[in-house]
N, C-alpha and C positions, 0 to 999 in steps of 0.2 A: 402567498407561497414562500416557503423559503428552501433552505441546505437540505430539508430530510426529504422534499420534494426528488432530489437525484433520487432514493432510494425506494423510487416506486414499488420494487420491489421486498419482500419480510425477509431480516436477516435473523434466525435464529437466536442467534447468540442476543443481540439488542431484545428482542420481546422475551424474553426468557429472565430476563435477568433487569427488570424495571429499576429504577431510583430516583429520587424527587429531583427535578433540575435546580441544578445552583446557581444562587446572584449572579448578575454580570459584575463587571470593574466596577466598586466605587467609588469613582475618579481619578483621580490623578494619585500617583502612587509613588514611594521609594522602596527598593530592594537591594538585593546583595547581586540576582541572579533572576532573570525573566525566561521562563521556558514558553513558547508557543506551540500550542497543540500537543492535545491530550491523550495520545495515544500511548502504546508500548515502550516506544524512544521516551518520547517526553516523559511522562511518568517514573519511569525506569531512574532517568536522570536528575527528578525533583527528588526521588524517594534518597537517593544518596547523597543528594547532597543537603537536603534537611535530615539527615541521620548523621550528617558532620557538623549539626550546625548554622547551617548557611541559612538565611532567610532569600526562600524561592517564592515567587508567585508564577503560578499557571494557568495560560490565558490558554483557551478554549473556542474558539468559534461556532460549532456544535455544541454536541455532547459530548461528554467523556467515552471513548473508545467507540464513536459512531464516523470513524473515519475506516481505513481500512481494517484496523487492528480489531475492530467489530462488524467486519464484512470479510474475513480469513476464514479456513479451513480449522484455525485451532492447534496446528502441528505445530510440538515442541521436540524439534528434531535437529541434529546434524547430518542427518539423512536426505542430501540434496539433489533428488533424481543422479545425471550423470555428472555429478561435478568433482568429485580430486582424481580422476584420470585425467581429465583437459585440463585440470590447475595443474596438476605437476606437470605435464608437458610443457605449458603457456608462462607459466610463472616456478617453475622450479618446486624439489621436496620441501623445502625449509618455508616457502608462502606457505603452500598447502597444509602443511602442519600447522603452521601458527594459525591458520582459517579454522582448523579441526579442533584444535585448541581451545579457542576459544567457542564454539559452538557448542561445544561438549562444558565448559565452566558453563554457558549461558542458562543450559539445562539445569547443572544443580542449581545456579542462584535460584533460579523460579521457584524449585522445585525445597528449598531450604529456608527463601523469605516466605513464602506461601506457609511453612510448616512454623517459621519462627510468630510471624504474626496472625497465626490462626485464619489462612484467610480463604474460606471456605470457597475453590475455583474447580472442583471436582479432578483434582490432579487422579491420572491414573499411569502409573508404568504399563509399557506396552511395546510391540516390537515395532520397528518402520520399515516396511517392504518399498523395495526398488523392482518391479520385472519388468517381462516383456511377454507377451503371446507366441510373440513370432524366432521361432528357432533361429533365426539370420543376426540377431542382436545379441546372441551369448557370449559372444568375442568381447562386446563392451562391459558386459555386464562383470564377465572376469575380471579386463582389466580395471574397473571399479573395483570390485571387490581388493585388488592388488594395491593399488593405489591407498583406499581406506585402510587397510591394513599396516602399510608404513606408515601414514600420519598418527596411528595408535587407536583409530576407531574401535567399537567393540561391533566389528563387521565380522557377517557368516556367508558361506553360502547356503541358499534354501533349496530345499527340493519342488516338485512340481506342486503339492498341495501346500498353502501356506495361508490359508485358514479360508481363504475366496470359494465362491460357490462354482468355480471353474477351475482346471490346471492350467497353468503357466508353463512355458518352455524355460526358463527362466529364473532366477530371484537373487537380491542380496538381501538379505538383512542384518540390521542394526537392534540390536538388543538395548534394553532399559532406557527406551526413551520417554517420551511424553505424551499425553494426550490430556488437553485440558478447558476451562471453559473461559475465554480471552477476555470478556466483557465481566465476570466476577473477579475475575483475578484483576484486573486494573481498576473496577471500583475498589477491591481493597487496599492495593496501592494509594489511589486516591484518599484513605482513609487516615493512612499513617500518616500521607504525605500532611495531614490539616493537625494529626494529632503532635504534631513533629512542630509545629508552628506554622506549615506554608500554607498559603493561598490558594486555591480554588477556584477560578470563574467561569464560566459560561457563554456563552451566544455574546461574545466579545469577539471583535475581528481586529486583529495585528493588521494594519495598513502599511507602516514604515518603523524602518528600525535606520538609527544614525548613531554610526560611533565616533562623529570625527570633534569630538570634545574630549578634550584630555582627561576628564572626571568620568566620563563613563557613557554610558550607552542610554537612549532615549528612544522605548519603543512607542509609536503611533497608534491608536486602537480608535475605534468607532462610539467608545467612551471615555478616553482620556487617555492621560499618559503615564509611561512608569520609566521612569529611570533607575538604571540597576548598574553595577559592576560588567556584566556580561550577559550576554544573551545565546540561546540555545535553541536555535529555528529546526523544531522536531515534525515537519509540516510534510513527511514526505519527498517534496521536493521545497527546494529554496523560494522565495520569493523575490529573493533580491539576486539580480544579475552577476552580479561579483563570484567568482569562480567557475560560470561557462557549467554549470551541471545540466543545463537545459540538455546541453547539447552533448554532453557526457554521457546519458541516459537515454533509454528508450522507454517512454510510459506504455504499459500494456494492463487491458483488461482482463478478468478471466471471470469466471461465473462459479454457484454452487446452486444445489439443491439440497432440499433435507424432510427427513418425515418419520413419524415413531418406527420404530420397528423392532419387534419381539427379540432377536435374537441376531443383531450383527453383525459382520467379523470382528473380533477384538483388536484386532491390530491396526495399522497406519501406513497405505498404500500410494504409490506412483506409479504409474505406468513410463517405461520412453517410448513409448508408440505412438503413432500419432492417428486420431488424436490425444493428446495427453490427458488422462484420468489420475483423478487425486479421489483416495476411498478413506472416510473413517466412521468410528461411530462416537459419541458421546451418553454417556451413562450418571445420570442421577437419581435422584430419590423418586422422581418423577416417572421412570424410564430410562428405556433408552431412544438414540435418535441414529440415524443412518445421514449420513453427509456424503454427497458425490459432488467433486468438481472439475474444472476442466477449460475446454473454447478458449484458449486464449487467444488473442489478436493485439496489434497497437494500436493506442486508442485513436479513435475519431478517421480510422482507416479501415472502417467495415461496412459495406452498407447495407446489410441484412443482421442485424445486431440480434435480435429473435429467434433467428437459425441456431445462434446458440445453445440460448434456455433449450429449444426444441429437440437439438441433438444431443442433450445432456439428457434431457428426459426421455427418451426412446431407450440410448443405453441403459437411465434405471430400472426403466420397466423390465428390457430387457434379460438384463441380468440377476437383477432385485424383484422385479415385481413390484415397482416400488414408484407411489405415485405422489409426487413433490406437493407439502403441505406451505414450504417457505420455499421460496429462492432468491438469492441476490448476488452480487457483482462487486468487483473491487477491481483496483488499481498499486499499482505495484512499477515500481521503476528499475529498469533492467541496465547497470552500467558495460560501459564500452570493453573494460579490461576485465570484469568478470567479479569483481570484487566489491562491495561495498563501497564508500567513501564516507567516513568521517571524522572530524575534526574540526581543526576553523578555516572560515570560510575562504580565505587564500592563504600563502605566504606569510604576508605583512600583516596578517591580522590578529591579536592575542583576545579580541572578547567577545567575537561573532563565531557559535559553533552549528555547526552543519551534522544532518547526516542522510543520505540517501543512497540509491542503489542496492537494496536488500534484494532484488530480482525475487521475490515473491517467498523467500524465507524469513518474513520479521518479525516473528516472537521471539527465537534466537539471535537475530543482528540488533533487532532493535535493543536486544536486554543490554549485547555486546556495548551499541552503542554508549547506552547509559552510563555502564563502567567504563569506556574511554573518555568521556565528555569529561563525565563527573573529575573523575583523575585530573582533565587535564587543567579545569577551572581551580582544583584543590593544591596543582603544582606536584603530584604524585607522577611519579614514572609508570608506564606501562608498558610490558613487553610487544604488548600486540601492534601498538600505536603505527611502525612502520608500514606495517602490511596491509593496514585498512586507512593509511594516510589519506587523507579530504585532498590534498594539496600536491600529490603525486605528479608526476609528470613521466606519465608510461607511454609516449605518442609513437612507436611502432604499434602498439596493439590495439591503440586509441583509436588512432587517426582514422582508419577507416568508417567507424563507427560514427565520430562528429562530421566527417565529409559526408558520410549519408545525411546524417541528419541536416547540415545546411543544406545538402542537396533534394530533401524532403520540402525544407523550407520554402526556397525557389521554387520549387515544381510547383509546389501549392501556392503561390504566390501567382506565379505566372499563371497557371493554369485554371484558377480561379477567376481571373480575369478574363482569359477566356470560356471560360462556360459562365460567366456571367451576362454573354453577347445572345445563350438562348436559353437564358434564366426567364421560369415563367412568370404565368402571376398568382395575385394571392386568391383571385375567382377560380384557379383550376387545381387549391388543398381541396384534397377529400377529408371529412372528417376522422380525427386520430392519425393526420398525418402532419409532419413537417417541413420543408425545402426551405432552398433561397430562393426567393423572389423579387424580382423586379420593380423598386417603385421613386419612381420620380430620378430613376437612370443610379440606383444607388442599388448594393448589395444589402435583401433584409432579410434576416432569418423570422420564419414564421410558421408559424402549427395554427390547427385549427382543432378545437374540442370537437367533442362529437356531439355538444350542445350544439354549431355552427360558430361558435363565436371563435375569434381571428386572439391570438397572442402576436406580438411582432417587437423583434428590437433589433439594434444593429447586427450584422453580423461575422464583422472582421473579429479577432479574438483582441482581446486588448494589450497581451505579452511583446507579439512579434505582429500583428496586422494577418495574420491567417486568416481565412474566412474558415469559420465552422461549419462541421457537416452534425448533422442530425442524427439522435441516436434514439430508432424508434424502440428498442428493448426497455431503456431509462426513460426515455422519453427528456433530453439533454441536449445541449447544443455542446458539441465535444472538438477539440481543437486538433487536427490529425499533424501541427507540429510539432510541439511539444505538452501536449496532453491536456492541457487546461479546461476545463469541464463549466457548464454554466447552465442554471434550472432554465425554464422555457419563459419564464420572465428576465433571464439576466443576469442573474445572481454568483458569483463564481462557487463554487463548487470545488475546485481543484483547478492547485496554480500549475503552474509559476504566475500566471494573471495573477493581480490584485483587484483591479476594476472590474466592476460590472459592466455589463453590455448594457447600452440606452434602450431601454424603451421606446418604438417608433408607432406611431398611431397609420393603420394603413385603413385608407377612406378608398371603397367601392369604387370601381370602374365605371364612369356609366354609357 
């Protein structure tokens, strides 16, 4: 079993869009500049800076964009449910602007590198609706609409029909945005980025990265090493402790469905209702597809993971008539101030870059990212750099948010230990289930196939010592501290963990 085992479930965009898997490392390596993990961020960030030049290599641990950035929705929007009313409240016009700003350049870039280098991602212009159903939330939806407006958005208000096979009480919309195909569009990136001279690998895992050699940085991989100038950890969330983003962030999952359909809204939908529905469709030579998403939660804090899938598909049928041929799940890190974070990894650091807290808009942050990174490894100024600074220190708006978090930590810590006192055993999994179990006075995560046969490894998480709880939607052992994800053999999946969970042999009761 390995990483694709998380996605038990079929993500659209991945089977739609096949390519032959690339070499791993071969071996020990020099560069200018190491990006890890192949998604939107990274990508984004090797493509400019091997179009300045730079000799980049990009380690991969999966596939190319089989991380979130090919388990997303696909919106290329600065259309962010309800967010520049609470930003301009929270952080003032002038944050808020510069967030819109940039969210809006992030659209052309895609949307003018895609045209520049021919890269066939099914770009289509489209509108992106914000409503609501329920009359009681036109108050917010205004003051959205007001808010977008003074950041210089190209915000309207909509009337009740806005292309949905239902009326809204409700709408904003965002004119000329995006809708696009996430997994072609970074294969072609990937394309440039080899034709440019950079590196490419695959099923290669970043273990450690050390910059404390005055010549440069030495990242650890599962097949050797590459020493580079700088490093660009594009992983979602950090791996390495140094700037506290564990606890900056709140990981959350959310799900999607998708299936052909004749004739689907053309546009690119949100609800603020709860619960929150995400609608779009995708159109190629092939058809088209219908995309419904939604269920969000933090991860490794649900324990009916299923309910999801299953409350997402009553809605489609519901509404659609529409009955899910794919669906999969993603992960997305939601920070404390509201804002992104990237840059380098603390203060003191000029060759360790960061970028997390997209809160579930990263085809536009992450492009963001790229163009900040890239700038700030090239020594270019950027105006935006302030407002999405990695290294901020906002602790009235913060504080809250990492006191939950440690105080999630504890809970599960302590608490853990005590529901370990009536953890059962591995004789009472029913088949296609999994628990902690009790074996020789020790905490062990275990499933059981529906062959009979028993999986089992540790089950503390290996970041912070969390025990994991089970996610029988993935079928995953998922960390409810700080989100760290692990196949049902062990495997990390999604850090901040680096290690895998041991393998524990559990032998019959007799």
């Amino acid at each position: 079993m390995n990483a694709d085992s998380a996605h038990l479930h079929r993500s659209f965009w991945m089977e739609s869009a096949p390519a032959a898997p690339l070499e791993s490392l071969p071996g020990n390596q020099r560069t200018d500049v190491v990006v890890i993990g192949a998604g939107i961020t990274g990508l984004t960030t090797a493509y400019l800076l091997a179009a300045a030049g730079v000799r980049v290599i990009v380690i991969e641990e999966g596939r190319i964009c089989a991380g979130t950035t090919g388990f997303t929705t696909g919106k290329v929007t600065s259309q962010h449910n309800l967010f520049y009313g609470a930003m301009t409240k929270s952080h003032g016009l002038e944050t808020a602007q510069v967030y819109a700003h940039a969210q809006q350049a992030a659209i052309e870039w895609i949307a003018g590198t895609a045209a520049l280098d021919s890269i066939d991602c099914n770009i289509r212009r489209t509108t992106a609706y914000v409503y609501s159903e329920s009359a009681g939330r036109e108050d917010e939806l205004s003051d959205e609409l007001a808010a977008a407006l003074k950041c210089g958005l190209p915000a309207r208000a909509a009337g009740a029909d806005i292309g949905l096979p239902w009326e809204v009480a409700a709408a904003v919309a965002f004119d000329n945005q995006i809708a696009f195909h996430p997994r072609r569009y970074c294969l072609g990136l990937a394309d440039q980025i080899v034709r440019r001279g950079g590196l490419l690998v695959e099923s290669t895992r970043a273990i450690a990265v050390d910059d404390s050699d005055r010549d440069g940085c030495i990242v650890t991989t599962d097949r050797g090493e590459v020493q580079a100038n700088a490093v660009v950890m594009a992983t979602q969330i950090p791996f390495l402790n140094r700037g506290l983003f564990f606890a900056r962030t709140t990981p959350m999952r959310s799900y999607a469905l998708a299936a052909p359909w004749k004739s689907p809204p053309d546009g690119m939908y949100i609800s603020v209702d709860t619960p929150t529905r995400s609608i779009r469709s995708h159109v190629d030579s092939q058809g088209s597809v219908l995309i419904v998403g939604g269920g969000g939660h933090p991860t490794g804090r649900e324990d009916d993971t299923r309910k999801q899938y299953e409350e997402l598909q009553e809605f489609a049928a519901e509404r659609f008539r529409m009955n899910a041929e794919w669906q999969w799940s993603a992960q997305d890190y939601v920070p404390a101030d509201g804002l992104p974070m990237i840059g380098p990894i603390t203060s003191g650091s000029s060759r360790i870059f960061v970028a997390t807290g997209y809160a579930k808009w990263g085809m536009t942050n992450g492009t963001v990212a790229g163009m900040l990174i890239s700038d700030a490894i090239l020594g270019k100024d950027n105006p935006w750099r302030a407002t999405f600074d990695s290294t901020r220190a906002d602790v009235p708006r913060s504080l809250d948010t990492v006191i939950s978090q440690v105080g999630e930590t504890l809970k599960s810590v302590v608490g853990d230990r005590i529901e370990m006192l009536s953890a059962g055993h591995v004789e009472d999994l029913l088949p296609g289930k999994g628990a902690i179990v009790r074996v020789d006075g020790h905490a062990v995560a275990a499933y059981r196939d529906e062959d009979g046969s028993v999986q089992a490894v540790t089950a503390r998480c290996t970041h912070l010592g969390c025990i994991v709880h089970f996610n029988d939607a993935e079928r995953t052992w998922d960390c409810p501290c700080h989100g760290s994800r692990y196949t049902l053999d062990g495997h990390v999946i999604e850090g901040p963990a680096t290690k895998d969970l041991t393998e524990v042999a559990v032998e019959p009761r007799i």
